[in-house]
NUVOSE-471503 format. One record per residue: residue in one letter; y, z, x of N, C-alpha, C, CB in turn; residue number from 1. Coordinates in pm, whole numbers, plus 50000, padded with zeros to 5 digits. Atoms other than C-alpha are relative to their C-alpha. Glycine has a CB too. Layout:
NUVOSE-471503
  type     nY     nZ     nX    caY    caZ    caX     cY     cZ     cX    cbY    cbZ    cbX  seq
     A      Y      Z      X      Y      Z      X      Y      Z      X      Y      Z      X  NUM
...
***
This chain:
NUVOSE-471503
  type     nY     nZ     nX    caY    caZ    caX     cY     cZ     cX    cbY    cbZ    cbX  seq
     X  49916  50072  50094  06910  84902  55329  50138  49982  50061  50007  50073  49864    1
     X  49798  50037  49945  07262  84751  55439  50081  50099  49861  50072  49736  49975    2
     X  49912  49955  50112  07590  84885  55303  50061  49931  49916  50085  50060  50033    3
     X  49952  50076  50088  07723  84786  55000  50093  49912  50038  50040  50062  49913    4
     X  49907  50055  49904  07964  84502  55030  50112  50072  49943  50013  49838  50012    5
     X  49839  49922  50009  08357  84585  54992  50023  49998  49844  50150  49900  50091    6
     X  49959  50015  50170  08348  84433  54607  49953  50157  49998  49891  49860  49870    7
     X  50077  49870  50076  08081  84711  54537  50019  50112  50003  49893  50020  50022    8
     X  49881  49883  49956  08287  84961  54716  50086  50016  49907  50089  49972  50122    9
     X  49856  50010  50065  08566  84897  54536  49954  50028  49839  50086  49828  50029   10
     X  50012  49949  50120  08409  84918  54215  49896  50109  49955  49986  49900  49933   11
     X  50068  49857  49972  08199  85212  54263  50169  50075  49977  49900  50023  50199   12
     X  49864  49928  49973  08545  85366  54379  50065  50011  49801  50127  49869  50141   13
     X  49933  50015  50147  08700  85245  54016  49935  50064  49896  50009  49860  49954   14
     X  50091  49913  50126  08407  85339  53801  50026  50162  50024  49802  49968  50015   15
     X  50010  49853  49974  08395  85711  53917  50153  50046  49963  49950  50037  50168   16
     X  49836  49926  50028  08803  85745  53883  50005  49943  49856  50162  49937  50118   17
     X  49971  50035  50148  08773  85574  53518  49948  50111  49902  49928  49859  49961   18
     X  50078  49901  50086  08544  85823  53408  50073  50117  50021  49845  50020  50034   19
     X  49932  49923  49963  08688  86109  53582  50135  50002  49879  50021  49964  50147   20
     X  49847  49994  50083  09023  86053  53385  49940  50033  49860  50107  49832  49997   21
     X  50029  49991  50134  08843  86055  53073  49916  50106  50000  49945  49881  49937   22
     X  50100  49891  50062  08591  86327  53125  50018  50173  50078  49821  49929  50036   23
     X  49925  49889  49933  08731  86553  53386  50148  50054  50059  49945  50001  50079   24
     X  49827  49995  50020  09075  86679  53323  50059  50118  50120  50050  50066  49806   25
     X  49891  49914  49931  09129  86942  53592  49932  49895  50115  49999  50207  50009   26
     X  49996  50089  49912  09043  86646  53842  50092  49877  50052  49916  49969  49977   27
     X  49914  50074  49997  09349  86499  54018  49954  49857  50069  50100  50070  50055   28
     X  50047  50111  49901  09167  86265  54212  49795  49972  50065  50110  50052  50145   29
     X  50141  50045  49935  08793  86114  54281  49983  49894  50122  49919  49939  49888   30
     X  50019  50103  49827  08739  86044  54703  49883  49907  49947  49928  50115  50187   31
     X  50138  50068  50002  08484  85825  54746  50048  49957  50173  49964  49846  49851   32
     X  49986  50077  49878  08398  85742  55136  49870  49933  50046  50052  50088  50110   33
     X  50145  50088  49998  08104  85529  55258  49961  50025  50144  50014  49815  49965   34
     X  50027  49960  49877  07895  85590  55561  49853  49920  49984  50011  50173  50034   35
     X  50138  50078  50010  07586  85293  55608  49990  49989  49854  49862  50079  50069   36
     X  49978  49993  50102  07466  85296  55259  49987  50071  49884  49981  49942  49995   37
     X  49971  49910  50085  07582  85622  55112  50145  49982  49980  49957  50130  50041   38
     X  49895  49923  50054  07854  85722  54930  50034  50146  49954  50016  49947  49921   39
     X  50022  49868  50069  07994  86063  54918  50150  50005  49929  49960  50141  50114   40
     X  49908  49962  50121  08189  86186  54627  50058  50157  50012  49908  49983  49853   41
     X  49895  49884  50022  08459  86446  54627  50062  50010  49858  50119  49983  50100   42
     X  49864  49958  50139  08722  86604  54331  50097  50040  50073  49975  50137  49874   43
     X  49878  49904  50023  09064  86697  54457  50042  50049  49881  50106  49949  50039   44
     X  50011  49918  50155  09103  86955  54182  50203  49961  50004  49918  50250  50005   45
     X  49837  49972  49983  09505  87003  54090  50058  50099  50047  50063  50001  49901   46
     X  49945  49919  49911  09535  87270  54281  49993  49997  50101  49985  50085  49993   47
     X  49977  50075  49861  09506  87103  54598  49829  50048  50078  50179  50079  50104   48
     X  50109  49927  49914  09140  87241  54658  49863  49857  49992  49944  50192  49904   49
     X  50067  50078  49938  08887  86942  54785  49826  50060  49951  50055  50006  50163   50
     X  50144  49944  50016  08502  87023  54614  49906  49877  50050  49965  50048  49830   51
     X  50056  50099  50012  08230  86795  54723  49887  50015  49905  49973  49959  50115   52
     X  50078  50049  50113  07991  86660  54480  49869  50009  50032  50029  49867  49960   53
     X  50106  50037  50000  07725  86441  54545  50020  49888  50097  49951  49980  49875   54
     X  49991  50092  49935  07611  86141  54765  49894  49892  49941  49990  50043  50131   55
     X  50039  50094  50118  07521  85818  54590  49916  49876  50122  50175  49928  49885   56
     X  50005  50075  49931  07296  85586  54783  49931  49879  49923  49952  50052  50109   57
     X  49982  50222  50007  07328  85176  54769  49822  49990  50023  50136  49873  50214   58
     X  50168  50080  49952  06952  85017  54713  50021  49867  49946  49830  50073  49917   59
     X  49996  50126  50034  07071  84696  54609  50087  49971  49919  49902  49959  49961   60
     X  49940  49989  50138  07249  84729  54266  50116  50077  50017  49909  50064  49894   61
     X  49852  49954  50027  07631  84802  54184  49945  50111  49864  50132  49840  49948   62
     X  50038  49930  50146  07471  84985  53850  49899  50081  50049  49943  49900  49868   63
     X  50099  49892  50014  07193  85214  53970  50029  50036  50134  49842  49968  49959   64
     X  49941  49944  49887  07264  85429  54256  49874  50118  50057  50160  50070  49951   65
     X  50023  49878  49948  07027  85730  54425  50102  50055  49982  49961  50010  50119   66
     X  49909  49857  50068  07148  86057  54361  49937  50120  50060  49988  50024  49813   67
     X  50012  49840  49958  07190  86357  54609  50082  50092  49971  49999  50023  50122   68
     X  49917  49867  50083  07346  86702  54464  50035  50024  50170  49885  50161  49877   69
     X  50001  49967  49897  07553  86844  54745  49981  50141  49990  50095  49953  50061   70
     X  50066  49874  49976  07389  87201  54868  50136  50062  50064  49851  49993  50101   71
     X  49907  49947  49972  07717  87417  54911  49955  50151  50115  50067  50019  49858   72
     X  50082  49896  49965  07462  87695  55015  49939  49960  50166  49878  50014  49873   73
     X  50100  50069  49891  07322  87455  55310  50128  49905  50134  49868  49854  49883   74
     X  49967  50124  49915  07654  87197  55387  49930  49903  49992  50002  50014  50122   75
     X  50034  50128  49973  07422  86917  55309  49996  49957  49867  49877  49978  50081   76
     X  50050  50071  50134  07272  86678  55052  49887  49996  50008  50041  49872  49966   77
     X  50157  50017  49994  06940  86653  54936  49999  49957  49830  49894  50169  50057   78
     X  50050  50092  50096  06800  86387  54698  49924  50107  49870  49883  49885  50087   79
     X  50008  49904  50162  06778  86565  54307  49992  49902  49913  50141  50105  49947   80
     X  50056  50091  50123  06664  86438  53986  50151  49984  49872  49832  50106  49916   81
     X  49919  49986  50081  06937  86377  53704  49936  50067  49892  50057  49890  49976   82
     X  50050  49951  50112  06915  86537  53377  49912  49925  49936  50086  50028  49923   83
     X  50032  50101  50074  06803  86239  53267  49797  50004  50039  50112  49846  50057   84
     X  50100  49987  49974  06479  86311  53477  49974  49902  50139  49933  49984  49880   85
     X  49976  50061  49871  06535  86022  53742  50069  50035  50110  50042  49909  49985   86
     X  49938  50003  49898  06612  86034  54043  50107  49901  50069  49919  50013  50054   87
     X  49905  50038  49966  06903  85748  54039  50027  49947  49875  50001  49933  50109   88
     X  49964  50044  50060  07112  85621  53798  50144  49935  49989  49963  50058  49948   89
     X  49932  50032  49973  07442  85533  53702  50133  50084  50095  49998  49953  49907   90
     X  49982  49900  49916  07720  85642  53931  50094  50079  49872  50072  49954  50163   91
     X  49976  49903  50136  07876  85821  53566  49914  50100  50021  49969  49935  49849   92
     X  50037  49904  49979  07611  85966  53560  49960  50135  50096  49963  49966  49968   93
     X  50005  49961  49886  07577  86104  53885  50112  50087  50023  49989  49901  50080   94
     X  49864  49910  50010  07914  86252  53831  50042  50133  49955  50071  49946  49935   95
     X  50055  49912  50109  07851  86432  53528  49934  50120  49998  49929  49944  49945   96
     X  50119  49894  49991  07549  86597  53638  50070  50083  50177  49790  49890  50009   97
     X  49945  49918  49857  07742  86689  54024  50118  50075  49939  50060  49888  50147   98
     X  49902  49930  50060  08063  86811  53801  49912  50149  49860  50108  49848  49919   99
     X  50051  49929  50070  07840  87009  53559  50001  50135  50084  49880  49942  49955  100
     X  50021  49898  49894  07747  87223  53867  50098  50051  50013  49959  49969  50119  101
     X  49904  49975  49933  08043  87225  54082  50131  50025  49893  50010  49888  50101  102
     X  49961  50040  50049  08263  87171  53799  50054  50156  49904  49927  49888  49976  103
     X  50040  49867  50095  08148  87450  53577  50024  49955  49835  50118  50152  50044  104
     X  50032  50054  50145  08093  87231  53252  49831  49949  50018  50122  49850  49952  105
     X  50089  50098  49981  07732  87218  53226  49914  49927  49878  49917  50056  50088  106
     X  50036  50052  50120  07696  87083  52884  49991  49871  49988  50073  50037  49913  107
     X  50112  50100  49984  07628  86756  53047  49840  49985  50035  50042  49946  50074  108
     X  50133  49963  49960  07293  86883  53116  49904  50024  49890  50006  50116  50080  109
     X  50088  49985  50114  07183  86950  52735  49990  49833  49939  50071  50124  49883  110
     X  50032  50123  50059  07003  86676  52581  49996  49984  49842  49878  49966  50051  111
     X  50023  49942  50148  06986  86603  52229  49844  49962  50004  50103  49917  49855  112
     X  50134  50039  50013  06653  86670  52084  49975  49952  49821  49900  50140  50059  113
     X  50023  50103  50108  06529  86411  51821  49949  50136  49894  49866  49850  50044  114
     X  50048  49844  50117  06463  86624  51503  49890  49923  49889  50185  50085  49872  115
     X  50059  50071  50091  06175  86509  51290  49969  50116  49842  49857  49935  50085  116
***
């Protein structure tokens, strides 16, 4: 798969810092850098400490993304399922579920269950 073009960059980049502001408050800043067609995702926290995330890879679509958790235990990434049960979605979500971890909120991870 080619890399995204520069729009899709750019608004990848935007989506992830829109959310961020609204959902993760000790996050001064969401990297985003591109390498072929991944993206990996960082937090500069506010205390100047750099966590990485996850790595989001481009299959065509600005809206659905692959989704690797990064292995802190390993230094790498390896392709993981979202809560959701897929293995790519949006890059929100992808955020959510890498900040839950790394983050230490993982109450994006409970689902609601339908009540009959």
């Amino acid at each position: 798969m080619k890399a995204p073009p520069a729009s899709t960059k750019d608004s990848l980049t935007h989506r992830l810092r829109a959310h961020a502001d609204g959902r993760w408050p000790d996050v001064a800043e969401v990297k985003v850098r591109f390498r072929a067609n991944f993206a990996y995702v960082d937090a500069l926290l506010d205390d100047g400490t750099t966590v990485k995330l996850c790595r989001l890879r481009y299959g065509g679509s600005a809206s659905t993304w692959g989704f690797a958790i990064y292995r802190a235990s390993h230094d790498d990434y390896e392709d993981s399922f979202l809560p959701s049960g897929a293995m790519g979605g949006t890059p929100e979500e992808a955020l959510d579920c890498a900040g839950g971890l790394y983050l230490g909120d993982q109450v994006i991870w409970l689902r609601d269950t339908p009540t009959n």
